[in-house]
PyMOL Python script that loads the backbone (N, CA, C, O; Angstrom):
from pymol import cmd

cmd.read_pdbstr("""\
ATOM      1  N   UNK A   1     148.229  56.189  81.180  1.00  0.00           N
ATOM      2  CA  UNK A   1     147.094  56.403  80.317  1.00  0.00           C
ATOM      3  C   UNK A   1     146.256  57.588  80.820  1.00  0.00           C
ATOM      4  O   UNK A   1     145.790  58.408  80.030  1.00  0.00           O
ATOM      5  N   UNK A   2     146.076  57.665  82.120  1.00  0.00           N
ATOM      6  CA  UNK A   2     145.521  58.823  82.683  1.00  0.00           C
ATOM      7  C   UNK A   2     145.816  60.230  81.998  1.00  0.00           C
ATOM      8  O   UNK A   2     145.105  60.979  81.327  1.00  0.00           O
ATOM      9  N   UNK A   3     147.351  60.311  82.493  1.00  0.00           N
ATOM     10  CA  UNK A   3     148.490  61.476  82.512  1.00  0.00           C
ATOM     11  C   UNK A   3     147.792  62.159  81.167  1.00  0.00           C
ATOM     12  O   UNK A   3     147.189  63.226  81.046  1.00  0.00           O
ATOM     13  N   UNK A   4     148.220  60.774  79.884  1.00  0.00           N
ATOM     14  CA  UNK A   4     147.608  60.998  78.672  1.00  0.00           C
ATOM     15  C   UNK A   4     146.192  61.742  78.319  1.00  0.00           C
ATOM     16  O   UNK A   4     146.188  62.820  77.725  1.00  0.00           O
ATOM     17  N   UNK A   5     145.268  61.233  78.635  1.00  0.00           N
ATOM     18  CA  UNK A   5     144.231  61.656  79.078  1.00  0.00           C
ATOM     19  C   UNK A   5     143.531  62.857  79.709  1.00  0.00           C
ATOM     20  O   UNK A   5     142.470  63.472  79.607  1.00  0.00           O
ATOM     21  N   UNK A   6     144.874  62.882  80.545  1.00  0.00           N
ATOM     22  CA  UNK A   6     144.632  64.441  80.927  1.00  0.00           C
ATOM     23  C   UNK A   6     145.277  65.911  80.164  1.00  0.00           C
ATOM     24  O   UNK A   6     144.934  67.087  80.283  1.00  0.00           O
ATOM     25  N   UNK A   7     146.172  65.366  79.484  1.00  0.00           N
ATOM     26  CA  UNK A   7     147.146  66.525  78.867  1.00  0.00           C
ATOM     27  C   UNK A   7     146.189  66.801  77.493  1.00  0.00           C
ATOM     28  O   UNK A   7     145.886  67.888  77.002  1.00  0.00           O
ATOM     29  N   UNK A   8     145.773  65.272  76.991  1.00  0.00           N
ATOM     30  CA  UNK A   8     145.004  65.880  76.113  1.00  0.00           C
ATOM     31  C   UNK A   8     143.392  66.855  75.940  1.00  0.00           C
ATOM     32  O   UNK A   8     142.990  67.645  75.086  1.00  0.00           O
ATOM     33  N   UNK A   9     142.805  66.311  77.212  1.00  0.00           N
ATOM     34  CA  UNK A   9     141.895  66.818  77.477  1.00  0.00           C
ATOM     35  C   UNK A   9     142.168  68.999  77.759  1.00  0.00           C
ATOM     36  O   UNK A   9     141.416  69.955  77.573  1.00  0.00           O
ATOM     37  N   UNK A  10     143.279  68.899  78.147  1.00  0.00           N
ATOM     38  CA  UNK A  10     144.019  70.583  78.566  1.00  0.00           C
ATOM     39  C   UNK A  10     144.409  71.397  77.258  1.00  0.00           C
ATOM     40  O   UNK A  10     144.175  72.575  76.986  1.00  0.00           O
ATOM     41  N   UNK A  11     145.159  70.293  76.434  1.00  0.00           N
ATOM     42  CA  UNK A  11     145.283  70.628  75.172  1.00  0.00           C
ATOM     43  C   UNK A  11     144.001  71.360  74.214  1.00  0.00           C
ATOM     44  O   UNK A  11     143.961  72.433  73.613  1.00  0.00           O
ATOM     45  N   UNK A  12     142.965  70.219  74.382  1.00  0.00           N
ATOM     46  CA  UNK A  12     141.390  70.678  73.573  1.00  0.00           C
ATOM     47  C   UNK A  12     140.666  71.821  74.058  1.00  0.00           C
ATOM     48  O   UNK A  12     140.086  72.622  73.326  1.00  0.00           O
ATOM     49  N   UNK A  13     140.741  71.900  75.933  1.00  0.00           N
ATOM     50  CA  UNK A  13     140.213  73.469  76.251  1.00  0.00           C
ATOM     51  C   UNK A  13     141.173  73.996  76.201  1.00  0.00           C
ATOM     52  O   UNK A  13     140.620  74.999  76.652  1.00  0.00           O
ATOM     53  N   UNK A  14     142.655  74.469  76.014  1.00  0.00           N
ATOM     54  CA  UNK A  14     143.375  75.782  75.390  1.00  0.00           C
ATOM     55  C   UNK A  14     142.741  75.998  73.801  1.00  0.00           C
ATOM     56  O   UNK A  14     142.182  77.026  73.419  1.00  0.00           O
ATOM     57  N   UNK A  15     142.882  75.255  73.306  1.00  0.00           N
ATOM     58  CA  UNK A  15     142.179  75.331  71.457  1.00  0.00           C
ATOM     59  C   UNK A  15     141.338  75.891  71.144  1.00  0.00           C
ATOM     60  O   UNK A  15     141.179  76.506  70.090  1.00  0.00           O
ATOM     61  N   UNK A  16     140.105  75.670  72.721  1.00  0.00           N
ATOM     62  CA  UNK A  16     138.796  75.490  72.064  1.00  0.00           C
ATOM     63  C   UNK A  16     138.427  77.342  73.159  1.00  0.00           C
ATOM     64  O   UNK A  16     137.449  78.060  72.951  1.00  0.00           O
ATOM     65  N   UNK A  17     139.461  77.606  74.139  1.00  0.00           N
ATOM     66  CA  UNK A  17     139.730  78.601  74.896  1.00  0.00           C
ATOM     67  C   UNK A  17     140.239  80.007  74.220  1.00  0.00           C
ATOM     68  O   UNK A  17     139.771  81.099  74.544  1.00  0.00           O
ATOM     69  N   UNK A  18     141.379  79.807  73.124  1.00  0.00           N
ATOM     70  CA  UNK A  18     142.065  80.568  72.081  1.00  0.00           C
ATOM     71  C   UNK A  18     140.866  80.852  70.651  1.00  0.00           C
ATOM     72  O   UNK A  18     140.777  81.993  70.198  1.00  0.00           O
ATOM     73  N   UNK A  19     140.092  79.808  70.108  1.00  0.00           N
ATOM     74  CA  UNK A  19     139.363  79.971  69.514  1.00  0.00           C
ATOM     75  C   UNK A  19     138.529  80.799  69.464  1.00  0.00           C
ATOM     76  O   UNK A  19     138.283  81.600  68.562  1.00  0.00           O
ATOM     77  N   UNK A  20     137.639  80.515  71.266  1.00  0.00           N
ATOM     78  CA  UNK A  20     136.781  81.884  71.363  1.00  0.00           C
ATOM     79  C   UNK A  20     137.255  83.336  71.797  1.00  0.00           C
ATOM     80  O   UNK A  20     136.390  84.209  71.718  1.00  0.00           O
ATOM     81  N   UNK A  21     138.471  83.697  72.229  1.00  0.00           N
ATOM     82  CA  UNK A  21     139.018  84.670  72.610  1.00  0.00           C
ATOM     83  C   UNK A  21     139.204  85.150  70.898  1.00  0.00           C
ATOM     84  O   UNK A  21     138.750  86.236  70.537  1.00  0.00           O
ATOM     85  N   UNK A  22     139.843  84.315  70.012  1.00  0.00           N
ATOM     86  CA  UNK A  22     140.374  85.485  68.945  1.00  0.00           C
ATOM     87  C   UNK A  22     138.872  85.653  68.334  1.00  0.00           C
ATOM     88  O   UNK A  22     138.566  86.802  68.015  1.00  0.00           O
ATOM     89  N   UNK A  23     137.999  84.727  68.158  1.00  0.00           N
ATOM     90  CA  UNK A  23     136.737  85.419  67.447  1.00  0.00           C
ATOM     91  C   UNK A  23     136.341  86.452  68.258  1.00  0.00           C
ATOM     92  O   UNK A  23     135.908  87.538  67.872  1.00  0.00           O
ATOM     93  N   UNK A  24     136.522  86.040  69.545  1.00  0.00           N
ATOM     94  CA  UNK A  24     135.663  87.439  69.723  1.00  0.00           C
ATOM     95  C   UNK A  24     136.613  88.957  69.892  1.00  0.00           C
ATOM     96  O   UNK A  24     136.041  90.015  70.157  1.00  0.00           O
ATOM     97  N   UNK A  25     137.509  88.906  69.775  1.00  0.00           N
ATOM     98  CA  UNK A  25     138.383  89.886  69.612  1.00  0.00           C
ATOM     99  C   UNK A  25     138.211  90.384  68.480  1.00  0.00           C
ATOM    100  O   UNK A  25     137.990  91.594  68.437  1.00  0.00           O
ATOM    101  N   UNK A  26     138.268  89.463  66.981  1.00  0.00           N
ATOM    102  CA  UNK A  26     138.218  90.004  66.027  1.00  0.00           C
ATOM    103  C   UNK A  26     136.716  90.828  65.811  1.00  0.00           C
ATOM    104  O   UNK A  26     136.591  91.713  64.965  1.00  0.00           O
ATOM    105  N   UNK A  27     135.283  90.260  66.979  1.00  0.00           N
ATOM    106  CA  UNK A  27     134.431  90.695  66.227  1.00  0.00           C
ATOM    107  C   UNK A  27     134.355  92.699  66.968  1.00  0.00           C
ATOM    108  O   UNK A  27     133.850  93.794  66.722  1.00  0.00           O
ATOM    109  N   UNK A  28     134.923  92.261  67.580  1.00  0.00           N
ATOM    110  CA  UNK A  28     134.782  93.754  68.284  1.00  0.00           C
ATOM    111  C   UNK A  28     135.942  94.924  68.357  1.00  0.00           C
ATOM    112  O   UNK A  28     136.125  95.896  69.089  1.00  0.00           O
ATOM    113  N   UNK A  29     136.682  94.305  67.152  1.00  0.00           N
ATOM    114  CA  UNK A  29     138.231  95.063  66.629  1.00  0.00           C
ATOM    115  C   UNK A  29     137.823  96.356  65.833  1.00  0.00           C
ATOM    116  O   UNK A  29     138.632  97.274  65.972  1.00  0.00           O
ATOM    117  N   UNK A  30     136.874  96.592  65.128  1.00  0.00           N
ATOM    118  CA  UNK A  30     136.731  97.966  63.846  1.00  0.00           C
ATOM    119  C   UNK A  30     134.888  98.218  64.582  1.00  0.00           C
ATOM    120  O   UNK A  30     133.904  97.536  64.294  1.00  0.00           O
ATOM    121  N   UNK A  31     134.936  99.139  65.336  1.00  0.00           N
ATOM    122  CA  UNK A  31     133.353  99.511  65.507  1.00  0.00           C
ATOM    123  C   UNK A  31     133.520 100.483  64.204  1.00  0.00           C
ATOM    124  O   UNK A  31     134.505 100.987  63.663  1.00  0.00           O
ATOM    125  N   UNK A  32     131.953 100.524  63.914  1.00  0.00           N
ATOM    126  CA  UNK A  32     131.763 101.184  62.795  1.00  0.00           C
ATOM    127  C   UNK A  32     131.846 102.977  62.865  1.00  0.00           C
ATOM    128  O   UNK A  32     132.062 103.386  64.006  1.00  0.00           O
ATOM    129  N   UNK A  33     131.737 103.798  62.054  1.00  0.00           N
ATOM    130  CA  UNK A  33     131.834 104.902  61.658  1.00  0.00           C
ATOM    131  C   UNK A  33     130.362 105.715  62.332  1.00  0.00           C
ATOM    132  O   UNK A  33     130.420 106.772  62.960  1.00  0.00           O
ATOM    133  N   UNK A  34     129.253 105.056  62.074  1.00  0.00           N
ATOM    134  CA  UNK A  34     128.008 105.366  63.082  1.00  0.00           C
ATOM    135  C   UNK A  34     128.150 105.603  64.237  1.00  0.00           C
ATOM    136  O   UNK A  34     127.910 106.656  64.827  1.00  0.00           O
ATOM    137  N   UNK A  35     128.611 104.489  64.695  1.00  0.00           N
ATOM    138  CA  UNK A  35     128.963 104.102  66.191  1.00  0.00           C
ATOM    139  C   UNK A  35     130.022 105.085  66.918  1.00  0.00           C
ATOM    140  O   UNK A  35     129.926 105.700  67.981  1.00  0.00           O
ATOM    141  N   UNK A  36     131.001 105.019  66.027  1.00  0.00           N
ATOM    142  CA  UNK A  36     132.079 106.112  66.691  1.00  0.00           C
ATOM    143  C   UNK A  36     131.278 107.748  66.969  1.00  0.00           C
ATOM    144  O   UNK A  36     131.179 108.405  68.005  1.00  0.00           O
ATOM    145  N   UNK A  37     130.835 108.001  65.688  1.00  0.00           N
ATOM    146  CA  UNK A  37     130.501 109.480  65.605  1.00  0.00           C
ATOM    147  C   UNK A  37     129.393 109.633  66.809  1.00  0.00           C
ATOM    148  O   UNK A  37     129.629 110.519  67.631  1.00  0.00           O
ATOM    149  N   UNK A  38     128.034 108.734  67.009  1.00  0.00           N
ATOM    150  CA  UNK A  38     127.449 108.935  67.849  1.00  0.00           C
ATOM    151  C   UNK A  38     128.599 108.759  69.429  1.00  0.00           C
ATOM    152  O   UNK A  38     128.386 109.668  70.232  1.00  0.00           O
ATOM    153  N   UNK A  39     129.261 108.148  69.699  1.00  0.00           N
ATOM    154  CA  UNK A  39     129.868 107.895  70.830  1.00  0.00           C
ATOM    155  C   UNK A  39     130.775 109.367  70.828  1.00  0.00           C
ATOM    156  O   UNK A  39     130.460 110.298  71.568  1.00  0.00           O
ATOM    157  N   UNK A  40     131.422 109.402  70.306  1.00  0.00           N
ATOM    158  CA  UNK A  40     131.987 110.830  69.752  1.00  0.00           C
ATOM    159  C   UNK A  40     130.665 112.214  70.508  1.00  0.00           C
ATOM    160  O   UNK A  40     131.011 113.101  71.289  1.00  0.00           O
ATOM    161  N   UNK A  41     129.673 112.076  70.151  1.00  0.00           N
ATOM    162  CA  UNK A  41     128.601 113.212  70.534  1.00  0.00           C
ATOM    163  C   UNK A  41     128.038 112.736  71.431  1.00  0.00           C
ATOM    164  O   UNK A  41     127.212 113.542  71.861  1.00  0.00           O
ATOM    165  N   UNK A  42     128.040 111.728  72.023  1.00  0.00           N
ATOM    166  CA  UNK A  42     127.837 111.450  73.549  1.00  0.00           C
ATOM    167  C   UNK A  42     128.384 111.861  74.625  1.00  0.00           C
ATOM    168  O   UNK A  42     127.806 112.188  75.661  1.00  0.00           O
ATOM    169  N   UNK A  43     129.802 111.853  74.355  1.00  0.00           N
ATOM    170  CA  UNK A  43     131.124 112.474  75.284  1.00  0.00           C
ATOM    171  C   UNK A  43     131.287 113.873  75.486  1.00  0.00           C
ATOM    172  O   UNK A  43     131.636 114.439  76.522  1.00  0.00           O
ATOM    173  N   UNK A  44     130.915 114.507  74.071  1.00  0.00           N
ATOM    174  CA  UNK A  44     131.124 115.774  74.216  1.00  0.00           C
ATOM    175  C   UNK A  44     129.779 116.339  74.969  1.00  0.00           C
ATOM    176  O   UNK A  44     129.867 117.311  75.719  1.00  0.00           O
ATOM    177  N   UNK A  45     128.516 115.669  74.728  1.00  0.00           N
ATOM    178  CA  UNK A  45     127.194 116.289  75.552  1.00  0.00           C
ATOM    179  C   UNK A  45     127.215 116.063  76.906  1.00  0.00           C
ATOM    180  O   UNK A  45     126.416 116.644  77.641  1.00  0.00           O
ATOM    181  N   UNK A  46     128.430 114.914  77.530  1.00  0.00           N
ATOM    182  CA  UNK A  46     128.632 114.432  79.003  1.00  0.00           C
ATOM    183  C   UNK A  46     129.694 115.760  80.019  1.00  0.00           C
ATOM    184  O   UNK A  46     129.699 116.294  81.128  1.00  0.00           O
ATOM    185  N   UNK A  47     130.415 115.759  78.823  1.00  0.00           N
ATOM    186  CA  UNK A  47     131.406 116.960  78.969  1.00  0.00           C
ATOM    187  C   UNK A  47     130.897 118.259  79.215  1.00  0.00           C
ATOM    188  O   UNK A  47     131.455 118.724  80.208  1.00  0.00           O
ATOM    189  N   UNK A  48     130.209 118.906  78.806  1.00  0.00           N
ATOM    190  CA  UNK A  48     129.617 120.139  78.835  1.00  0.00           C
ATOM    191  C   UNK A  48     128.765 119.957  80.151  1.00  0.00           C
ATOM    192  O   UNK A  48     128.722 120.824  81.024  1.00  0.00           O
ATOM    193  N   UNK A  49     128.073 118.722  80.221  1.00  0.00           N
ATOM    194  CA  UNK A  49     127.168 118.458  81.218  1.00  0.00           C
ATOM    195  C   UNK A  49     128.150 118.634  82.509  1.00  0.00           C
ATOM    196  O   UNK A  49     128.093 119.602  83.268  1.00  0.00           O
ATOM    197  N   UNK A  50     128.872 117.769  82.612  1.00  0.00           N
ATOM    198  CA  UNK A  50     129.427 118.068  83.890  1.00  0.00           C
ATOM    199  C   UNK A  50     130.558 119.271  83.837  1.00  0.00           C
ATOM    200  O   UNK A  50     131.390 119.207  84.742  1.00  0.00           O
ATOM    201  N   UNK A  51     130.663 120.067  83.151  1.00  0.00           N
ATOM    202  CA  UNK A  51     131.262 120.853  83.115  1.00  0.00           C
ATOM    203  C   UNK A  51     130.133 122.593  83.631  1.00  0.00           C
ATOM    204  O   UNK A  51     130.421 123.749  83.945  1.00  0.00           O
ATOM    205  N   UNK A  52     128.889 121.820  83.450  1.00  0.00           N
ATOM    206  CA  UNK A  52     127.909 123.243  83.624  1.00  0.00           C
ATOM    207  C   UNK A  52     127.730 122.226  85.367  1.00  0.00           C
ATOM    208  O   UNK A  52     127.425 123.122  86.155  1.00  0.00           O
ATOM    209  N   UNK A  53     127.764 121.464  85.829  1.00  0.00           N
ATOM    210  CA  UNK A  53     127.392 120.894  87.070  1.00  0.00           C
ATOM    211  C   UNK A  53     128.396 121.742  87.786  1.00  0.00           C
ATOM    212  O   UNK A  53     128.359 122.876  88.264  1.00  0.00           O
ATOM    213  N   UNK A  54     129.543 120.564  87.672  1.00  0.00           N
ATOM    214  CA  UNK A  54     130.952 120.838  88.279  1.00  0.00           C
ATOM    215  C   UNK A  54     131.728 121.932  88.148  1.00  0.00           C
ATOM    216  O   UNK A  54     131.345 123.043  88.517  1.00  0.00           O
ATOM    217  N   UNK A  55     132.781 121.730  87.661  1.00  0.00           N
ATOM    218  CA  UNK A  55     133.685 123.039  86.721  1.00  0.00           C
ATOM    219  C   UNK A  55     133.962 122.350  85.468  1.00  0.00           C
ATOM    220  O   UNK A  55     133.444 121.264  85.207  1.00  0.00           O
ATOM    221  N   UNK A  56     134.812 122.986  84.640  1.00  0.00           N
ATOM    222  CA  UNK A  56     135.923 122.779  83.710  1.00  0.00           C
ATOM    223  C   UNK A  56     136.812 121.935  83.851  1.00  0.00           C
ATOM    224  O   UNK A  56     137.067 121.043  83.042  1.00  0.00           O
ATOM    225  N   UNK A  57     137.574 122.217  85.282  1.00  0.00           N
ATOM    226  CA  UNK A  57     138.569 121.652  85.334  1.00  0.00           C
ATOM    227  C   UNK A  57     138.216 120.182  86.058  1.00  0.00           C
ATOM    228  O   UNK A  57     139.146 119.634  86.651  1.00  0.00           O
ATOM    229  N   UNK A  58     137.223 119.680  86.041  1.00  0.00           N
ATOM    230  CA  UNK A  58     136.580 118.782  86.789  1.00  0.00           C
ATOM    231  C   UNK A  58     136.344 117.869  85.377  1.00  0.00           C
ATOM    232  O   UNK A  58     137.052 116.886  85.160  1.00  0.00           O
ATOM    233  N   UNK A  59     135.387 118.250  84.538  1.00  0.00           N
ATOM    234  CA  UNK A  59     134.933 118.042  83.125  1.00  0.00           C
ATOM    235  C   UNK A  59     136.832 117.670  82.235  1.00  0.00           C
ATOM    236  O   UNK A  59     136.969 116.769  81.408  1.00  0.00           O
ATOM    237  N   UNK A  60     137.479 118.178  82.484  1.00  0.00           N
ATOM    238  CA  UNK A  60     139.036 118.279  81.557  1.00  0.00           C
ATOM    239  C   UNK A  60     139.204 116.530  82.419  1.00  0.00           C
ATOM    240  O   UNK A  60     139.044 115.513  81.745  1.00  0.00           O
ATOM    241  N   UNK A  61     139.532 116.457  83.915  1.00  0.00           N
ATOM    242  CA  UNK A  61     139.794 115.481  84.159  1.00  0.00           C
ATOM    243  C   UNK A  61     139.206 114.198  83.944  1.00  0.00           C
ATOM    244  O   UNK A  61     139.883 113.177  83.822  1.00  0.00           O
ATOM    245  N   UNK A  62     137.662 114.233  83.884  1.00  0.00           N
ATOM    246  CA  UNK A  62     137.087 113.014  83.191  1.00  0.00           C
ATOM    247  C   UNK A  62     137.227 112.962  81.538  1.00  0.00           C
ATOM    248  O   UNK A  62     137.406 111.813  81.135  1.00  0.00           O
ATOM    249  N   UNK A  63     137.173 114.141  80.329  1.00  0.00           N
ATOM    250  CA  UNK A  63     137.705 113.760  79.267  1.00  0.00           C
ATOM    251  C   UNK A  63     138.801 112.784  78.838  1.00  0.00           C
ATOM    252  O   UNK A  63     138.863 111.863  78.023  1.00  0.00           O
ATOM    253  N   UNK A  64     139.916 113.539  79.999  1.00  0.00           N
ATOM    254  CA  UNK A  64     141.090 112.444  79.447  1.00  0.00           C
ATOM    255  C   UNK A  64     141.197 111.041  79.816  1.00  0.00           C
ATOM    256  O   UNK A  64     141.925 110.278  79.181  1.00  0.00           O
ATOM    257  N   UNK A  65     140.431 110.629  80.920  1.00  0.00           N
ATOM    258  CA  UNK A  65     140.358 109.252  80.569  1.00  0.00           C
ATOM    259  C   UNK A  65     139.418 108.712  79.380  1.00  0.00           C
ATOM    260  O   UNK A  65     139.684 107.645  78.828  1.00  0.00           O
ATOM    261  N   UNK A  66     138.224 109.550  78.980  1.00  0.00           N
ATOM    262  CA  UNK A  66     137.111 108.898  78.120  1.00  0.00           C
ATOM    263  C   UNK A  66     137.530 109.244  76.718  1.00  0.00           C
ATOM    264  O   UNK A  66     137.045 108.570  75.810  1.00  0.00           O
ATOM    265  N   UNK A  67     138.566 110.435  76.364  1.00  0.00           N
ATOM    266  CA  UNK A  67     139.232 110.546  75.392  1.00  0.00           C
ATOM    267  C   UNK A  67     140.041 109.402  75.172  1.00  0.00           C
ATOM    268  O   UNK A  67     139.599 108.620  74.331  1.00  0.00           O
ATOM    269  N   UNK A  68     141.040 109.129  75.678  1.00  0.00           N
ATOM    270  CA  UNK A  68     141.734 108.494  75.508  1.00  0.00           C
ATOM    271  C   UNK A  68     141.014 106.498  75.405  1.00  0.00           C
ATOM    272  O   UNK A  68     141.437 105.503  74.817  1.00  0.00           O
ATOM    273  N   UNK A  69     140.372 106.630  75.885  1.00  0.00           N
ATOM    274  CA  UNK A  69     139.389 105.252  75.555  1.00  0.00           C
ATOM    275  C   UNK A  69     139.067 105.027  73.889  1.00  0.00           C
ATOM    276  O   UNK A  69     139.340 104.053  73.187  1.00  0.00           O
ATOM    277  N   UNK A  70     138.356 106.347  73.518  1.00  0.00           N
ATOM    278  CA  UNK A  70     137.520 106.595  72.916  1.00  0.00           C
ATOM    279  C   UNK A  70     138.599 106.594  71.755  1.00  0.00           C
ATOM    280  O   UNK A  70     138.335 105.965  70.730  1.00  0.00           O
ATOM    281  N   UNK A  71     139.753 107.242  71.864  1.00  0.00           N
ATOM    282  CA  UNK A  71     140.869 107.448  70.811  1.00  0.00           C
ATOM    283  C   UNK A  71     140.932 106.161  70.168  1.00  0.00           C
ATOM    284  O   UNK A  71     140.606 105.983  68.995  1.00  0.00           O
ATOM    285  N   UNK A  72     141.539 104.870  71.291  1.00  0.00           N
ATOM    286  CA  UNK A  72     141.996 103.740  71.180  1.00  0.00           C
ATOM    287  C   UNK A  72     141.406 102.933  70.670  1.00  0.00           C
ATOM    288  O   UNK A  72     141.970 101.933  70.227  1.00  0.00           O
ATOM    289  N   UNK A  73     139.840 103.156  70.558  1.00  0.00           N
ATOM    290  CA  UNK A  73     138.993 102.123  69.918  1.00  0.00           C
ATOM    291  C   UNK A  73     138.464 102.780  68.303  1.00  0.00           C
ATOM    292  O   UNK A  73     138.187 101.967  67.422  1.00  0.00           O
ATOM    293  N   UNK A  74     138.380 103.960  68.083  1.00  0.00           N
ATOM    294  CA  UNK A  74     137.948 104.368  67.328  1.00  0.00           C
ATOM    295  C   UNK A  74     139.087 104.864  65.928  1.00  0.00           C
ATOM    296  O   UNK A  74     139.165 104.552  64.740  1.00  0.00           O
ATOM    297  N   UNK A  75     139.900 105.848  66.914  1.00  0.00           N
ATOM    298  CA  UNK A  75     140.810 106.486  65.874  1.00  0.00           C
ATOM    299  C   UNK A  75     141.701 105.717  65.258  1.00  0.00           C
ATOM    300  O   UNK A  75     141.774 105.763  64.030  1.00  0.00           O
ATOM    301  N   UNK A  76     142.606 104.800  66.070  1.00  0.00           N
ATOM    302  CA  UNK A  76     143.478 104.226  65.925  1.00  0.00           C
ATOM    303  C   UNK A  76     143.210 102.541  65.201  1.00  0.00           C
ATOM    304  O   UNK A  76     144.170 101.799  64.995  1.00  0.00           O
TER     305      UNK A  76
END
""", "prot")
cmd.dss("prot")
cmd.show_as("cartoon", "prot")
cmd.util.cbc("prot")
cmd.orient("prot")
């Protein structure tokens, strides 16, 4: 009766575990068109910034990780 007891209890937090993972996945799946474009002109004003600090080629190496972030959530 235990055993029982316990499998079902594991059963209800995976359910209730999967439940809140896909809502909240779904709520943060399509950021809006606002959101992108300002994030979009954030990157590029960070870019220039450390590109007038640092160098170019300093500024190129942090783009492509924040590009490529930025691609994945927005463009795609």
């Amino acid at each position: 009766m235990t055993l029982t007891r316990s499998r079902r209890r594991l059963a209800i937090a995976g359910a209730v575990a999967a439940a809140a993972l896909g809502s909240a996945g779904s709520a943060q799946a399509a950021p809006s068109a606002e959101h992108c474009d300002a994030r979009l002109d954030k990157l590029e004003a960070q870019f220039y910034d450390m590109a007038d600090r640092r160098s170019y080629e300093a500024a190129s190496e942090w783009w492509q990780a924040r590009w490529h972030a930025y691609f994945q959530s927005c463009v795609i």
